[in-house]
PDB file of N, CA, C and O in Angstrom:
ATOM      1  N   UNK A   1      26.988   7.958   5.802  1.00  0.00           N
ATOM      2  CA  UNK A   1      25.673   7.421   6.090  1.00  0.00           C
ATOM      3  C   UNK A   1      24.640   8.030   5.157  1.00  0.00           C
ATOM      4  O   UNK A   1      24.847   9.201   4.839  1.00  0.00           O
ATOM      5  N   UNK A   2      23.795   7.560   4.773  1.00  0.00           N
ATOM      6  CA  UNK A   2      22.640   7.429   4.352  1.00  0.00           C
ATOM      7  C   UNK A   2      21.565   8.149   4.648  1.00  0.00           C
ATOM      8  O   UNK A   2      21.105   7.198   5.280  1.00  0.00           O
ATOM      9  N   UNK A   3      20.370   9.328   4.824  1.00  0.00           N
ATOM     10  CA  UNK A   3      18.941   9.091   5.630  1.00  0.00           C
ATOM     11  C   UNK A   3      18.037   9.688   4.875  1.00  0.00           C
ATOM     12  O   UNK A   3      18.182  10.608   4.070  1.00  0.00           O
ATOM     13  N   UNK A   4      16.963   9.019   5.233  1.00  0.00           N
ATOM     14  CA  UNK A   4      15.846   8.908   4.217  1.00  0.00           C
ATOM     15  C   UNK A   4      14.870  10.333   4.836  1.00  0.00           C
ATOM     16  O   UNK A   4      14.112  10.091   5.776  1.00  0.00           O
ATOM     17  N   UNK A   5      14.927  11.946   4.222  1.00  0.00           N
ATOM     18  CA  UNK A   5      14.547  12.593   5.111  1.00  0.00           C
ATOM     19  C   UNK A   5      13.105  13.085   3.926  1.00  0.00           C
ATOM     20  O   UNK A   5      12.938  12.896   2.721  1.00  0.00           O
ATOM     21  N   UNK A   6      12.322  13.733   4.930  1.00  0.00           N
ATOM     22  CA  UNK A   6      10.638  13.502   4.401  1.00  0.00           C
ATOM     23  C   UNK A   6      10.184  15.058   5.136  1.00  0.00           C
ATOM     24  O   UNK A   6      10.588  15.651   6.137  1.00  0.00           O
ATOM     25  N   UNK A   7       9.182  15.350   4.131  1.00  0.00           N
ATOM     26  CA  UNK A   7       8.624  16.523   4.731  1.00  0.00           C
ATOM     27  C   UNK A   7       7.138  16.464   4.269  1.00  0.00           C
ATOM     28  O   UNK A   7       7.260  16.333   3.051  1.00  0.00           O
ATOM     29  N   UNK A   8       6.051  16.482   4.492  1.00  0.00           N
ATOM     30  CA  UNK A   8       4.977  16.558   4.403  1.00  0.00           C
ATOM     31  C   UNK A   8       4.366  17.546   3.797  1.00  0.00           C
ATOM     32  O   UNK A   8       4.432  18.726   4.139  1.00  0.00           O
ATOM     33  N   UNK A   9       3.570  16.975   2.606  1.00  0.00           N
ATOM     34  CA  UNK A   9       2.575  17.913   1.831  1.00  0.00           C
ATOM     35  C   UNK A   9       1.474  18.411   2.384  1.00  0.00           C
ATOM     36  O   UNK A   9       0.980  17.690   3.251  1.00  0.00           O
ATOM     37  N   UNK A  10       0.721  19.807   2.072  1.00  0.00           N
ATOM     38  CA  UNK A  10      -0.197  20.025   2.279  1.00  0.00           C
ATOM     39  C   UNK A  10      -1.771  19.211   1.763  1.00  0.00           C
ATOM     40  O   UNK A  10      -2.907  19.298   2.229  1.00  0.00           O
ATOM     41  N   UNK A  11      -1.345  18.613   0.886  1.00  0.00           N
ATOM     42  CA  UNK A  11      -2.514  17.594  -0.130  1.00  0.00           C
ATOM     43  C   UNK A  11      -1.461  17.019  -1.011  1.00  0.00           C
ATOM     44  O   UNK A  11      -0.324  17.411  -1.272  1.00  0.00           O
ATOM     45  N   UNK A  12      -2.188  15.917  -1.425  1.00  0.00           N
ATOM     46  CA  UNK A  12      -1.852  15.226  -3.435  1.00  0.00           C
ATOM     47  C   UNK A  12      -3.532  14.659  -3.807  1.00  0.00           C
ATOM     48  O   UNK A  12      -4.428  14.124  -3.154  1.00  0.00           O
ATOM     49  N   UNK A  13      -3.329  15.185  -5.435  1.00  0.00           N
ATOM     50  CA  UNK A  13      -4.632  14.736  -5.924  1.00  0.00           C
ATOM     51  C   UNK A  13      -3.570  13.911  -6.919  1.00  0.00           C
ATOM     52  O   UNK A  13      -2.365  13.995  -7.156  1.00  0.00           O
ATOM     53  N   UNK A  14      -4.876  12.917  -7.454  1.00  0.00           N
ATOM     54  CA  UNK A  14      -4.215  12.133  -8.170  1.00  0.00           C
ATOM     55  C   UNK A  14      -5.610  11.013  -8.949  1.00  0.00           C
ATOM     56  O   UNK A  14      -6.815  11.260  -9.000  1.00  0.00           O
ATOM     57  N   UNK A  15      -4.876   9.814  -9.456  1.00  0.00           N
ATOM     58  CA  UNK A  15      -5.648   8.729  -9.020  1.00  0.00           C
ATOM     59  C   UNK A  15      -5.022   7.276  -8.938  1.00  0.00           C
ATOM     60  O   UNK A  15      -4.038   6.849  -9.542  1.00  0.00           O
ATOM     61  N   UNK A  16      -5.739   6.711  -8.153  1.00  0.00           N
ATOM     62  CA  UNK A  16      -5.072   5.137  -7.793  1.00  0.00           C
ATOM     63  C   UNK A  16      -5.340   4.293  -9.132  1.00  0.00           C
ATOM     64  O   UNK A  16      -6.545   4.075  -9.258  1.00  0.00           O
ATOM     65  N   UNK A  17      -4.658   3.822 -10.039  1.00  0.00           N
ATOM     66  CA  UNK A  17      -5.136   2.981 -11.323  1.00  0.00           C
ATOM     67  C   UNK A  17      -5.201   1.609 -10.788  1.00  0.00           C
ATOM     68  O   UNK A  17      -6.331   1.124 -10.857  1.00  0.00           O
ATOM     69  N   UNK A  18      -4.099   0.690 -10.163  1.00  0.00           N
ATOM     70  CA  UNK A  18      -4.322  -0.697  -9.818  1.00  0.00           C
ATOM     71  C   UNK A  18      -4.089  -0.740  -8.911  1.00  0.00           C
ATOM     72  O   UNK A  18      -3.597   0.147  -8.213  1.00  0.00           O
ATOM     73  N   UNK A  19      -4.490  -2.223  -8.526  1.00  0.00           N
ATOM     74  CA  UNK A  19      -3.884  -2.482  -7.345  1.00  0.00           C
ATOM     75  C   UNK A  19      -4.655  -4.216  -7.444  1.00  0.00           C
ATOM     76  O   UNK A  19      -5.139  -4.870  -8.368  1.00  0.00           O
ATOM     77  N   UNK A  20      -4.406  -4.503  -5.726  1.00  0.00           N
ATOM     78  CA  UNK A  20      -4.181  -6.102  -5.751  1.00  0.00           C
ATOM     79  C   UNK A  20      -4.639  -6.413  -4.143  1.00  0.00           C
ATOM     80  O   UNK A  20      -4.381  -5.594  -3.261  1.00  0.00           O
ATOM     81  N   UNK A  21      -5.144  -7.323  -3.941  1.00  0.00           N
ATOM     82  CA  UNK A  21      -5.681  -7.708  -2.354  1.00  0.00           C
ATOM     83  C   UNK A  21      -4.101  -8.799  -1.968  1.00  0.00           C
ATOM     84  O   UNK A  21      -3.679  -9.522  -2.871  1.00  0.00           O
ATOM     85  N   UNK A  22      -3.592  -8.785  -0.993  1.00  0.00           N
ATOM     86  CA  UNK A  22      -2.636  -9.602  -0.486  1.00  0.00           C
ATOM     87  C   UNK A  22      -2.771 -10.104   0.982  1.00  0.00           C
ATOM     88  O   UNK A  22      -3.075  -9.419   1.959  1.00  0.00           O
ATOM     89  N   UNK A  23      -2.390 -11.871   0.935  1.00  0.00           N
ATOM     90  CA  UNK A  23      -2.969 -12.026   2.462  1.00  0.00           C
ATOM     91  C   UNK A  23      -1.911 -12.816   2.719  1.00  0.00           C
ATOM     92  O   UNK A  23      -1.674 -13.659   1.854  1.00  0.00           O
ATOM     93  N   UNK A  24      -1.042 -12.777   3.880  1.00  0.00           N
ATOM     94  CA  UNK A  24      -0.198 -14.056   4.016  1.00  0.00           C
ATOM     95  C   UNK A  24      -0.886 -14.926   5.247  1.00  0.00           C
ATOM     96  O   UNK A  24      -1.472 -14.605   6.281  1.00  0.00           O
ATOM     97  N   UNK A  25      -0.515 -16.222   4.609  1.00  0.00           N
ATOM     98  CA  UNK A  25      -1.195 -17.561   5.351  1.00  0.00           C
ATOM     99  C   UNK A  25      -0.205 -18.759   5.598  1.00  0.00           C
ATOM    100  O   UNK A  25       0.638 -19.198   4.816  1.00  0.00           O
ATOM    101  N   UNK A  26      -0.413 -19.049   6.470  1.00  0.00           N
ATOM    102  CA  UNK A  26       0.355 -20.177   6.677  1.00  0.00           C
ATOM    103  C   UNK A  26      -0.189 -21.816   6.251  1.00  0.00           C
ATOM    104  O   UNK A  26      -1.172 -22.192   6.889  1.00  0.00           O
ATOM    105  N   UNK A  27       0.161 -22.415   5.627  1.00  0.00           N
ATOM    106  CA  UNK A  27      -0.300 -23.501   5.099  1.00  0.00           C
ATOM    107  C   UNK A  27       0.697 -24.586   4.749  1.00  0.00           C
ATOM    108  O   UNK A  27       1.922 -24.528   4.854  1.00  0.00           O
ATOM    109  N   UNK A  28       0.001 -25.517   4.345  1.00  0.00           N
ATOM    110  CA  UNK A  28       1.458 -27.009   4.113  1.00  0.00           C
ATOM    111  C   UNK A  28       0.889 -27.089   2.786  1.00  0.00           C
ATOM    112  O   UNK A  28       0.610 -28.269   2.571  1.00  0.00           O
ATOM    113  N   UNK A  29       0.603 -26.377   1.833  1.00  0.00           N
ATOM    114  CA  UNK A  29       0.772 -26.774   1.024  1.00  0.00           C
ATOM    115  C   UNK A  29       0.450 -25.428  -0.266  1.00  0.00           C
ATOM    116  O   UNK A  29      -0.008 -24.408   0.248  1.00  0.00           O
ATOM    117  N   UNK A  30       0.638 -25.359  -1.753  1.00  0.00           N
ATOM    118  CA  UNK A  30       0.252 -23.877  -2.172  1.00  0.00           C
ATOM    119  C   UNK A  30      -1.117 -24.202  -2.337  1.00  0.00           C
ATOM    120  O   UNK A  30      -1.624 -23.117  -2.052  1.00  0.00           O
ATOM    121  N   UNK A  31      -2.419 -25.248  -2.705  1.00  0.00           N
ATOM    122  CA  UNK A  31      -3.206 -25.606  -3.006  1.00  0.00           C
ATOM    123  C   UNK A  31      -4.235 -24.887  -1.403  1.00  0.00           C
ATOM    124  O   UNK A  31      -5.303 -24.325  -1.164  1.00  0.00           O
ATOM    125  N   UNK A  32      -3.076 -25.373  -0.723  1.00  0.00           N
ATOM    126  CA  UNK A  32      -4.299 -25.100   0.820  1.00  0.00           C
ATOM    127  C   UNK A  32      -3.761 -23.654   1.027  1.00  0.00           C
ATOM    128  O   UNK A  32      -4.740 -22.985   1.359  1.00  0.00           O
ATOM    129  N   UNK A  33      -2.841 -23.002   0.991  1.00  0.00           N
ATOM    130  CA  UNK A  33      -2.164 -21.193   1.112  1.00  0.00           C
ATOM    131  C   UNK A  33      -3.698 -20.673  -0.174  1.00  0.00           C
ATOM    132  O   UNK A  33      -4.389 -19.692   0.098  1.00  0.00           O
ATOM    133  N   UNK A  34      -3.904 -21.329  -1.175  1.00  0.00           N
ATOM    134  CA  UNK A  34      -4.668 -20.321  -2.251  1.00  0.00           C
ATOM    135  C   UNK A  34      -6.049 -20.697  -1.536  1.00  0.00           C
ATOM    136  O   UNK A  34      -6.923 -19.852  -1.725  1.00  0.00           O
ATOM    137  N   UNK A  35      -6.466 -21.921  -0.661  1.00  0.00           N
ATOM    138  CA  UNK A  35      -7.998 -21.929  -0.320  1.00  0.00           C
ATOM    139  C   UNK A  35      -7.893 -20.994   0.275  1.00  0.00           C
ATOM    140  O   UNK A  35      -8.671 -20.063   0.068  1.00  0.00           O
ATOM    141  N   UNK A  36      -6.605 -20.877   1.502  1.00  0.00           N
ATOM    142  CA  UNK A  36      -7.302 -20.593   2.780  1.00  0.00           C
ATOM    143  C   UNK A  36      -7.430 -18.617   2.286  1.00  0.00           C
ATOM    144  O   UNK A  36      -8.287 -17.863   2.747  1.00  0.00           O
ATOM    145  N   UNK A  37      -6.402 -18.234   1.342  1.00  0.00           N
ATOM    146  CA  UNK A  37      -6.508 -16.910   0.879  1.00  0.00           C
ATOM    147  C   UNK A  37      -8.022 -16.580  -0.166  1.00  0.00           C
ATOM    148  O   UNK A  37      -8.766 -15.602  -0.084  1.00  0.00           O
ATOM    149  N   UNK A  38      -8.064 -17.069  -0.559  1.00  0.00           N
ATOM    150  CA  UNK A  38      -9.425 -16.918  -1.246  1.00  0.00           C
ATOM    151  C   UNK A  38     -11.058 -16.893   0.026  1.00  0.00           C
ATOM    152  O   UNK A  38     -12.148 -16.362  -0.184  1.00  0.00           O
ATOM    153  N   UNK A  39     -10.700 -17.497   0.979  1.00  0.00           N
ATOM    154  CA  UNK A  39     -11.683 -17.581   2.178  1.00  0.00           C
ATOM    155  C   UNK A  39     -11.417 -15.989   2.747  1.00  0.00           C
ATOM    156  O   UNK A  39     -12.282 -15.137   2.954  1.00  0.00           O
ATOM    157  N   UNK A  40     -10.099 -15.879   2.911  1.00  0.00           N
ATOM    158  CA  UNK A  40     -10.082 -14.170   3.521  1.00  0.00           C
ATOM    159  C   UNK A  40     -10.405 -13.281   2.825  1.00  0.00           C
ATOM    160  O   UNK A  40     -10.684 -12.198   3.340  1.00  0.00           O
ATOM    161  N   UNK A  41     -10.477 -13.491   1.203  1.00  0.00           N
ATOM    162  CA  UNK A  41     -10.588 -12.437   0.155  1.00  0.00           C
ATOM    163  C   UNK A  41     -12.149 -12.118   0.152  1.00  0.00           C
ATOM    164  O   UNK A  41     -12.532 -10.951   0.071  1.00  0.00           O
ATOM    165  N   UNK A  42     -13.132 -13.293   0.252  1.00  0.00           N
ATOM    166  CA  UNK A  42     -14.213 -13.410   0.766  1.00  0.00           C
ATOM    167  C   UNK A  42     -14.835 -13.012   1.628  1.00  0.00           C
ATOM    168  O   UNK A  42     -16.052 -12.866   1.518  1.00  0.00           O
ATOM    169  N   UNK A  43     -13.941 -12.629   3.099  1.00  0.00           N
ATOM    170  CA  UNK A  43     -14.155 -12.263   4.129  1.00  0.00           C
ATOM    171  C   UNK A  43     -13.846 -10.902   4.620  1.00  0.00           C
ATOM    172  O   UNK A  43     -13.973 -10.509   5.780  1.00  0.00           O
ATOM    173  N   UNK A  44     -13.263  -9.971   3.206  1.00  0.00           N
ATOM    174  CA  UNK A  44     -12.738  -8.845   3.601  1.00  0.00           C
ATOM    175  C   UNK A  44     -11.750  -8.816   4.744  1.00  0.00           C
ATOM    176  O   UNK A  44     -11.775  -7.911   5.578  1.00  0.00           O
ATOM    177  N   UNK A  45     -10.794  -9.906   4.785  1.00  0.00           N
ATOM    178  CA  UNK A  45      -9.663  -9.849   5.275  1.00  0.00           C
ATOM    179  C   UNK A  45      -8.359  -9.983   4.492  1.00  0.00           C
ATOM    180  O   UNK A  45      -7.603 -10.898   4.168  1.00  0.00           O
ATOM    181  N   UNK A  46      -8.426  -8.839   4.354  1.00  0.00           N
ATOM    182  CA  UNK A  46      -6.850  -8.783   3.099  1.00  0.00           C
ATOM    183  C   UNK A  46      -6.789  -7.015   3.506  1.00  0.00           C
ATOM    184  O   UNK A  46      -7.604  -6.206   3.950  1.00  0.00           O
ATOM    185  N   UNK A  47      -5.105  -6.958   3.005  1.00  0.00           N
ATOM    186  CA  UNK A  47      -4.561  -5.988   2.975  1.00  0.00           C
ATOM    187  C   UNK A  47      -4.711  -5.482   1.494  1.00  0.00           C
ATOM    188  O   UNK A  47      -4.573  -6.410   0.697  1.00  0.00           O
ATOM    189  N   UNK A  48      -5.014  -3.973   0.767  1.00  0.00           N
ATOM    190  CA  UNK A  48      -5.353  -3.359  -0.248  1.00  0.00           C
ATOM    191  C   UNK A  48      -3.637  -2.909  -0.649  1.00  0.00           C
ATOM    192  O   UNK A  48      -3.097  -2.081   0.085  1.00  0.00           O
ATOM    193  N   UNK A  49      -2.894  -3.461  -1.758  1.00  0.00           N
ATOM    194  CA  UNK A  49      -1.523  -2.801  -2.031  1.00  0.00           C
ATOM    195  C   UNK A  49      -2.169  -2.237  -3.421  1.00  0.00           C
ATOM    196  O   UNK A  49      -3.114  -2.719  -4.046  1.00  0.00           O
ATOM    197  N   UNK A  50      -1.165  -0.740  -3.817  1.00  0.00           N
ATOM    198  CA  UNK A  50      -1.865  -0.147  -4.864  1.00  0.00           C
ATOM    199  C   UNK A  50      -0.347  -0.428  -5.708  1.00  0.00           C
ATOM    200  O   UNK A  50       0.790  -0.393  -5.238  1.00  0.00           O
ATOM    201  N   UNK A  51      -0.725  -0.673  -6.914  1.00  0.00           N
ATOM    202  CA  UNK A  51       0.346  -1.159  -8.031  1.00  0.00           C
ATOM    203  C   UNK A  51       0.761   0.324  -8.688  1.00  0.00           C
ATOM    204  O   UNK A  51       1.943   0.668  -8.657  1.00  0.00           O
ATOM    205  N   UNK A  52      -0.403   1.312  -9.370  1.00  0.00           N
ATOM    206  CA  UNK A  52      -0.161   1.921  -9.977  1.00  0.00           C
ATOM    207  C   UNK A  52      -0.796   2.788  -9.960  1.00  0.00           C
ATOM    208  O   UNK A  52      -1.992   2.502 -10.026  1.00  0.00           O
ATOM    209  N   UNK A  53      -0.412   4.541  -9.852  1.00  0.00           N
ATOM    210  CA  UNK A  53      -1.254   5.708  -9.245  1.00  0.00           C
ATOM    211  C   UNK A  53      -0.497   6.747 -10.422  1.00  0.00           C
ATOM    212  O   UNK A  53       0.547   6.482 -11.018  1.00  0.00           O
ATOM    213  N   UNK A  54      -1.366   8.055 -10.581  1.00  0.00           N
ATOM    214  CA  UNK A  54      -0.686   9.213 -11.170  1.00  0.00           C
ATOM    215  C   UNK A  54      -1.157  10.331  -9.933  1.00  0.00           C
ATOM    216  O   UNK A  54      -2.152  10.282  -9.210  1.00  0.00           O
ATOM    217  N   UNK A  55      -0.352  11.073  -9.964  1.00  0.00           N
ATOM    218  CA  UNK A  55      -0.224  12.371  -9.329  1.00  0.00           C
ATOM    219  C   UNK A  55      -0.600  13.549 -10.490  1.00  0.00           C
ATOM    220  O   UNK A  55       0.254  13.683 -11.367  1.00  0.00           O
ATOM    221  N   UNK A  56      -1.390  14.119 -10.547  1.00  0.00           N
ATOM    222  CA  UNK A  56      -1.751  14.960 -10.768  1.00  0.00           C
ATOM    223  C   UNK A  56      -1.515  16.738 -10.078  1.00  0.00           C
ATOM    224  O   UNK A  56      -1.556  17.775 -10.741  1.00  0.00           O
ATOM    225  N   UNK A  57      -1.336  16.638  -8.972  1.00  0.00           N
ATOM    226  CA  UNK A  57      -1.267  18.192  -8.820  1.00  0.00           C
ATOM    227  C   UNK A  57      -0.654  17.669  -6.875  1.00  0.00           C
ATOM    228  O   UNK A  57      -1.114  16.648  -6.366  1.00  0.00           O
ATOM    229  N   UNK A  58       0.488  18.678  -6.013  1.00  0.00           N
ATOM    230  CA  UNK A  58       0.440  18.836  -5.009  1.00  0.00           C
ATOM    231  C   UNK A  58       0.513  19.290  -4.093  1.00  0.00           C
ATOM    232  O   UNK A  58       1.358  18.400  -3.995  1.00  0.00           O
ATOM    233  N   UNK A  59       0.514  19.879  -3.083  1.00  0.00           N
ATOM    234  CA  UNK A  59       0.360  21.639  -2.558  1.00  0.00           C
ATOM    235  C   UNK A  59       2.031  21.925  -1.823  1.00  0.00           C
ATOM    236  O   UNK A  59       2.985  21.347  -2.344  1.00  0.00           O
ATOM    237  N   UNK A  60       2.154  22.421  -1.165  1.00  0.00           N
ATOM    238  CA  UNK A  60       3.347  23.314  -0.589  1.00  0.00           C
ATOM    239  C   UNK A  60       3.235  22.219   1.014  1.00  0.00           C
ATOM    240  O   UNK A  60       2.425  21.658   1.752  1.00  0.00           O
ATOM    241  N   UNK A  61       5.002  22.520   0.767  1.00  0.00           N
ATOM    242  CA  UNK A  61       5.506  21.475   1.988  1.00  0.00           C
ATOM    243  C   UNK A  61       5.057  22.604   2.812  1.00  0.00           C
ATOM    244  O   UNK A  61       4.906  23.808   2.604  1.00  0.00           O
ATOM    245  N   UNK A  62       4.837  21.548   4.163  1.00  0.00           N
ATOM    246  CA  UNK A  62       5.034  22.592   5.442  1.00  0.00           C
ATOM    247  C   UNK A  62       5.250  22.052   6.620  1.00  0.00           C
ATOM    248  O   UNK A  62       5.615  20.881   6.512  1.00  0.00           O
ATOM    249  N   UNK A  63       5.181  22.385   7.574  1.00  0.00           N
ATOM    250  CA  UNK A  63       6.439  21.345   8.728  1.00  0.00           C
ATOM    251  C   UNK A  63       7.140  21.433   8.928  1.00  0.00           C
ATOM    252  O   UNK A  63       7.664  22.525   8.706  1.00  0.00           O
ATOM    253  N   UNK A  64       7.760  20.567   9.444  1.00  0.00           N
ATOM    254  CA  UNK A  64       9.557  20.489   9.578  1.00  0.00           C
ATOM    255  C   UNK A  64       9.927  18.940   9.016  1.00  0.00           C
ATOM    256  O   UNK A  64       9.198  17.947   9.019  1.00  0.00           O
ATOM    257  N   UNK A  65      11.109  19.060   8.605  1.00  0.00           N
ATOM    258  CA  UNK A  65      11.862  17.634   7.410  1.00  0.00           C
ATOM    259  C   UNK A  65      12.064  17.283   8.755  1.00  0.00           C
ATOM    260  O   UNK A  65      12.510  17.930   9.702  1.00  0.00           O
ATOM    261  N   UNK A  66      11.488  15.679   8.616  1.00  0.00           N
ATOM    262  CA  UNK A  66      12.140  14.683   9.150  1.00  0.00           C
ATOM    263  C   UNK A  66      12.646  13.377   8.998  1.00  0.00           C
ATOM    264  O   UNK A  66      11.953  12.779   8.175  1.00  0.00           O
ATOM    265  N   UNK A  67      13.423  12.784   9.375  1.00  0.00           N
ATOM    266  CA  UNK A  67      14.420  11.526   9.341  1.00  0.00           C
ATOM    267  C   UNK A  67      13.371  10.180   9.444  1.00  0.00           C
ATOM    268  O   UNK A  67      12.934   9.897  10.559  1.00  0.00           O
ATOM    269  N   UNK A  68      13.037   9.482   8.446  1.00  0.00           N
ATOM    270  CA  UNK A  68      12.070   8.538   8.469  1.00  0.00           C
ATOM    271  C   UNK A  68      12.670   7.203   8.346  1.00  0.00           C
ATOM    272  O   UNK A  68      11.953   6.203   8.346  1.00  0.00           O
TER     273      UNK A  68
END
């Protein structure tokens, strides 16, 4: 088996370079999916995904590792 185990930083500095607004919509058609997404993009209803970040510096694990 497999597990994806994780332990938590004290900080990360960095910076976020891109990213992209994403909204899923239900629609009958892609013409009416891009209105009705452009109305939420408008409306500050979208989810923020980040494309591309650097890490710069990050502090000392501490915690306990866990199974995520």
């Amino acid at each position: 088996m497999e597990f994806k185990v994780c332990k938590n930083l004290e900080y990360v500095r960095g910076y976020l370079k891109y990213g992209h607004g994403e909204v899923i919509v239900n629609a009958e058609s892609e013409e009416e999916a891009l209105a009705i997404a452009e109305e939420a993009f408008e409306n500050d209803s979208y989810n923020v995904e980040v494309d591309d970040y650097e890490i710069e510096d990050c502090g000392n694990f501490y915690g306990e590792a866990y199974i995520n």
